[in-house]
N, C-alpha and C positions, 0 to 999 in steps of 0.2 A: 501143502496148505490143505486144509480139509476144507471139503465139500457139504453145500448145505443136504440134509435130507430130505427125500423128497415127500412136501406134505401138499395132497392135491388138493387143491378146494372141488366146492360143488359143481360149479359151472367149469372148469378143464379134464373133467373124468372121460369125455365122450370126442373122435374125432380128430378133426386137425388142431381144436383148439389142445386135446391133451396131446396130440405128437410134439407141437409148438413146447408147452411148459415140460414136458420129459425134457426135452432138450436145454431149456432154459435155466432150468435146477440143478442140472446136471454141471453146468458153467463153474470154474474158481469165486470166486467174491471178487478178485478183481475185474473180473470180466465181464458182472452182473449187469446188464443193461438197467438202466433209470427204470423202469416200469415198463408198461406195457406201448405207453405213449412211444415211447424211443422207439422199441422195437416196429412200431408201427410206420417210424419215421426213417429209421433200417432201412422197410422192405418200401418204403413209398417217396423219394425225395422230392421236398419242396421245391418248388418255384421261386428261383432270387427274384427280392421284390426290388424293382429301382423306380431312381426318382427323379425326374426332369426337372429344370430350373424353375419352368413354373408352378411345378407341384410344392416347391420348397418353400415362392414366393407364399402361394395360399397356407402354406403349412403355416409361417411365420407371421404371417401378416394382418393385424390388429383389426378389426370389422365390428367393433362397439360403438356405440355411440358417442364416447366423450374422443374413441379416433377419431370419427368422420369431421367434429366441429372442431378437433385441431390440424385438422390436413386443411378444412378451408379457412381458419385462422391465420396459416403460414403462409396461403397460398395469397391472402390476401395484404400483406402486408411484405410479401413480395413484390406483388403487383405496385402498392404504394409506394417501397423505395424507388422501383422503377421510374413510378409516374415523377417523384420529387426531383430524382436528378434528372431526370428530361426536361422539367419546367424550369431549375437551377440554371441548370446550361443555356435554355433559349431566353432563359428571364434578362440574364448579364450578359449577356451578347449582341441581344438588343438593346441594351443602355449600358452597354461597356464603355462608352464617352464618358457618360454623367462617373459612370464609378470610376473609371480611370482618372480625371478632375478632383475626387472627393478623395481618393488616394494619395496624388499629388498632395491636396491640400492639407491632408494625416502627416504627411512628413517632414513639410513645412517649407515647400519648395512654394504655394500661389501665393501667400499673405506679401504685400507691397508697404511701405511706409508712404510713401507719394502717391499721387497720379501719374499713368506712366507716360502721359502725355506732358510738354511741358504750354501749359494754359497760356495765354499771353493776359498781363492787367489791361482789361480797357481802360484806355486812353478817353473815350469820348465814345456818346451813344449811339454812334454811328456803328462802330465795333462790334458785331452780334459773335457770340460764342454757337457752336455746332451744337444742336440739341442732341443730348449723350447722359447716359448715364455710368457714375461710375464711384465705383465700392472699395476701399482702396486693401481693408481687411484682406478681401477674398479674390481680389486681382479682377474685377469686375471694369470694362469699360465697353460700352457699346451704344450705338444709336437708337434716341427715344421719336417714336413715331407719335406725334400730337395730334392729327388730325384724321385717325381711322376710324370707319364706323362701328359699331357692334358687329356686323354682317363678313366686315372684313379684319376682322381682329386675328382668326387663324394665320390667312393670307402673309396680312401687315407681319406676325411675327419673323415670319424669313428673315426680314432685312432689321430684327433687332426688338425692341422691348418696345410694348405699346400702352400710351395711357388713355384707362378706360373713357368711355364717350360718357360726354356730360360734367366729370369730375374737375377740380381747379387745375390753372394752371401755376407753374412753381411760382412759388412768392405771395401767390392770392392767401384772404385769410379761407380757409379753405379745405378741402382732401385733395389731395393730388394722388389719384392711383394710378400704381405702373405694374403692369401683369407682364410676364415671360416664360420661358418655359425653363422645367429643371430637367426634361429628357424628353425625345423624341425618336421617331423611327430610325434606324438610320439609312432608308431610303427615301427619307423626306428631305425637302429643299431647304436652303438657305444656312447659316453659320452662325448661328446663336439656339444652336436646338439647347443647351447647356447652359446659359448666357446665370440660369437663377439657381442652377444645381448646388451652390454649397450656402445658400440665402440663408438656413437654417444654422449654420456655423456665426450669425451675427448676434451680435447680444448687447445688452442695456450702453451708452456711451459710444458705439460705430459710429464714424462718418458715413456719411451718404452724399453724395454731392450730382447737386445738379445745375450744369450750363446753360443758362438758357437765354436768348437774347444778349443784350448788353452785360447783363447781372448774373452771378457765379453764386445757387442758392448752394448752405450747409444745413444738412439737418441730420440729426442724432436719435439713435435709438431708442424707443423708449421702450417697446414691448415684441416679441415672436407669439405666436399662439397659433394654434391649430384648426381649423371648421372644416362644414361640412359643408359641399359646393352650393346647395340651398339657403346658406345663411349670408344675404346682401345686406346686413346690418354695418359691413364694413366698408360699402360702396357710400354710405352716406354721408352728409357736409359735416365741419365740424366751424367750431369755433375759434379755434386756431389754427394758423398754418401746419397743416400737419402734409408727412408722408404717406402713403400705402401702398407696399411692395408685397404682390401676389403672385403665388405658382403653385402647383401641383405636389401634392405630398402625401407619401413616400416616393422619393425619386424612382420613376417606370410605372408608376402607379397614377389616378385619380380620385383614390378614395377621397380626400381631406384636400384642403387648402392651406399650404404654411402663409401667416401674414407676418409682415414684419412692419409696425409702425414705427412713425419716427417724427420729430419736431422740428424746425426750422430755429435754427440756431446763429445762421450767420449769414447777413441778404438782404436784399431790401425787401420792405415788406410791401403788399401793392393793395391791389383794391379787394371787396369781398366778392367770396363766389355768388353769384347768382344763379346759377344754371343746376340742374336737376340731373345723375346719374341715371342711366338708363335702366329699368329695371322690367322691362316685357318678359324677360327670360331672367333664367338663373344665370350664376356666372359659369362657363361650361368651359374654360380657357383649357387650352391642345397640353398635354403632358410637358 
């Protein structure tokens, strides 16, 4: 293989740098070192550069601005799945009664054709019927407390459904309101924390019946509607024997009030209300 000749430049005529290129020229072409840089890199070897984990992290890792508001975009809406299934889980656990009733009633196991009691006909006005209320739709029967005050209307609920102070009593021409609850803690007292839990499941034509005394009243549905617990427009008299069946809605909640009125259909009818619902407070009745 032929040899390049040797042409020296200006700057390798003189010293080591001309011993270096005699030599260097003197080389096959294959053997040509890359330039001067190689040769340099010959007689001096580099330093292996290495990389730690976290050098690789910084190497790689996004540090602009539209990162930083999407790491705390994730971070937060981490945090909010978090929060929703914690509130999920303690929300129905605390009213897994009311949902487990409202479930039941989805499948079609609570609705009753009858009362599950069998009522006896009076005979004669001696014969008082057990004050009770009962729904026959939604498997509803429990005892109606008539003479509690405002004061003790939480209390009263334990032992059953309470009709508000002041309001008529069944048959009068009148309102009759009966408040109960549709959920409740369930470290709270008594067996009716549920008693109004599927109230909302009743619609235009339900019976509703109420025992009372001698006389066994019927009244029928005529409207559901929704408020908001500051609205006592529904505590007041009417001109007909009517119904008014109040609870707490959405069930576990107090935002709203569901009401359910109703009409007196079948009963004796009695005297008119006189007496005046209490209205100092709002209506604040326990979930």
């Amino acid at each position: 293989m032929a040899e390049y000749s040797q042409v020296v430049p200006p700057f390798a005529r003189k010293g080591r740098v001309a011993e270096w290129f005699t030599r260097w020229s003197q080389k096959p072409m294959g053997a040509i070192p890359c330039g001067f840089e190689s040769h340099l890199a010959h007689n001096m070897p580099l330093k292996p550069i290495t990389f730690e984990e976290k050098d690789l992290k910084k190497l790689f890792k996004l540090d602009t601005p539209m990162a930083r508001i999407w790491r705390k975009v994730r971070k937060f809406f981490r945090s909010l799945i978090w929060f929703i299934t914690i509130f999920g889980i303690t929300f129905f656990a605390l009213n897994s009664a009311a949902f487990w009733q409202r479930a039941d009633f989805a499948s079609g196991g609570r609705e009753i054709d009858s009362p599950p009691l069998d009522l006896p006909t009076p005979i004669s006005p001696t014969i008082n019927y057990e004050p009770e209320i009962i729904i026959p739709k939604i498997g509803v029967q429990a005892p109606v407390i008539y003479d509690a005050s405002y004061s003790t209307i939480i209390e009263q609920l334990r032992g059953g459904v309470v009709k508000y102070e002041g309001t008529a009593d069944p048959g009068q021409v009148g309102n009759v309101v009966i408040v109960g609850h549709s959920s409740d803690f369930p470290w709270s007292l008594g067996k009716f924390k549920t008693v109004f839990a599927l109230l909302d499941k009743l619609t235009i034509g339900d019976e509703i019946i109420l025992p009372h005394g001698p006389n066994r009243y019927i009244y029928k549905v005529t409207e559901t509607r929704t408020i908001k617990p500051t609205d006592l427009s529904v505590l007041q008299r009417s001109s007909t024997p009517n119904l008014t069946l109040i609870t707490c809605y959405p069930v576990g909640t107090t935002l709203n009030r569901l009401v359910v009125t109703a009409v007196l259909s079948e009963g004796l009818v009695g005297s008119i209300q006189v007496s005046e619902p209490y209205l100092g407070e709002k209506l604040t009745t326990a979930r």
